[in-house]
C-alpha positions, 0 to 999 in steps of 0.5 A, a space after each residue: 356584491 356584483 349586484 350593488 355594482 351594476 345597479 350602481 352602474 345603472 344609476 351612474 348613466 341613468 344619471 347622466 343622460 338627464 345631463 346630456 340631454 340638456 347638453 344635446 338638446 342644443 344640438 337636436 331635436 328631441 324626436 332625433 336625440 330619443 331616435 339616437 337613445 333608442 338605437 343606442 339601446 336597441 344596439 345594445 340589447 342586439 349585443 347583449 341578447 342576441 337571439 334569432 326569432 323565428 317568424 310564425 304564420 297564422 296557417 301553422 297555428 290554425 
């Protein structure tokens, strides 16, 4: 049952940004309004799945 929630939710603001994007497009460009998306999204992946990555050089590998 959670499952047919969240996919609800999902279509639910999948949806709507077709609708807010028209409505934003009066007011951005569309390279500033797919900036503000994907920090949107970038924001909320960070807050979901925060995971530290650990950087990794050529000269542990070889």
């Amino acid at each position: 049952m959670i499952g047919h929630i969240l996919a609800f939710v999902c279509i639910m603001i999948w949806g709507s940004t077709f609708v807010s994007s028209k409505i934003l497009l009066d007011s951005f460009t569309p390279i500033e309004l797919l900036f503000i998306r994907f920090l949107i999204g970038f924001l909320t992946l960070c807050i979901l799945s925060p995971k530290i990555l650990k950087s990794s050089s050529f000269a542990n590998g070889w």
